[in-house]
C-alpha positions, 0 to 999 in steps of 0.5 A: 848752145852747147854744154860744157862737159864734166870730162876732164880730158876734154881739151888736153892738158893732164894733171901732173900733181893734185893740191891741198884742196885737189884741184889739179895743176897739170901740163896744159890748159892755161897761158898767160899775158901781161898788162895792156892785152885785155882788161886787167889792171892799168898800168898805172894801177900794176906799178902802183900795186908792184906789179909793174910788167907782170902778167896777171891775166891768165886764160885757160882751155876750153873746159879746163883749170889746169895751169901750163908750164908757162902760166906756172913761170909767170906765176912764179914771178908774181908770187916773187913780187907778192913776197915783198909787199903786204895785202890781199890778192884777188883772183877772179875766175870767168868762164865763156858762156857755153855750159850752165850758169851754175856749171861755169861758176864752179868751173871759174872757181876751179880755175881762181883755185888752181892758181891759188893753190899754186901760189900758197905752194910758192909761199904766199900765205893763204889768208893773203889771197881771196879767190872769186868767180864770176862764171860767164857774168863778166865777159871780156869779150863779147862774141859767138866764135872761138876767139871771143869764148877764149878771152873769157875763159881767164883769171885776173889776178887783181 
């Protein structure tokens, strides 16, 4: 099994700004999609929550919690919508089996942090948001390939 590494340029996508608690939001790293492309909320459960349409799924490279310029856009719209309605948002980082169990808890951290912090920078306030990680304990998909270690590298935002 191979070893995530703790070097941050592996798998592109450098840091263009450092948040509050220094993780990076930079150029690359993390794409996003929308309701119905895994396992994220239901449609039924997104319009209910005002979310319908939204993305709330957003995958990240290989070893990577830097946040693209379109998982940036999405998350604007979903800090748009989280202004009109109370309650608390919940970010759940995963990471693909590669690398320790311990390594890939931190790593989902990072990730369910960047967009926090990301968030908070468009308004949401801090105490709204809780971020969690799973690490590789919740995959998405199962599989030894590329394909299936990208569906996990993600954060739901429930």
């Amino acid at each position: 099994m191979a070893a995530c590494s703790g070097n941050k340029g592996a798998g592109g996508g450098s840091a263009t700004s450092d948040m509050p608690d220094g993780t990076a939001v930079g150029d690359g790293g993390a794409t996003s999609v929308g309701v119905g492309s895994d396992g994220g909320l239901s449609p039924e459960e997104m319009a209910a929550r005002g979310l319908g349409g939204l993305q709330t799924v957003f995958y990240f490279d290989f070893d990577q919690s830097a946040l693209s310029p379109e998982t940036r856009a999405a998350l604007d719209a979903q800090a748009n919508a989280l202004r009109n309605q109370r309650g608390v948002v919940r970010l759940e980082g995963h990471a693909d089996e590669r690398g320790s169990r311990e390594y890939n808890l931190a790593l989902g951290e990072r990730r369910a942090k960047a967009i926090a912090n990301y968030l908070i920078l468009q308004g949401i306030d801090r105490s709204r948001i809780e971020a969690v990680s799973y690490g590789e304990e919740r995959p998405a998909a199962l599989g030894q390939d590329e394909a299936s270690w990208a569906r996990n590298r993600r954060v739901e935002l429930r």
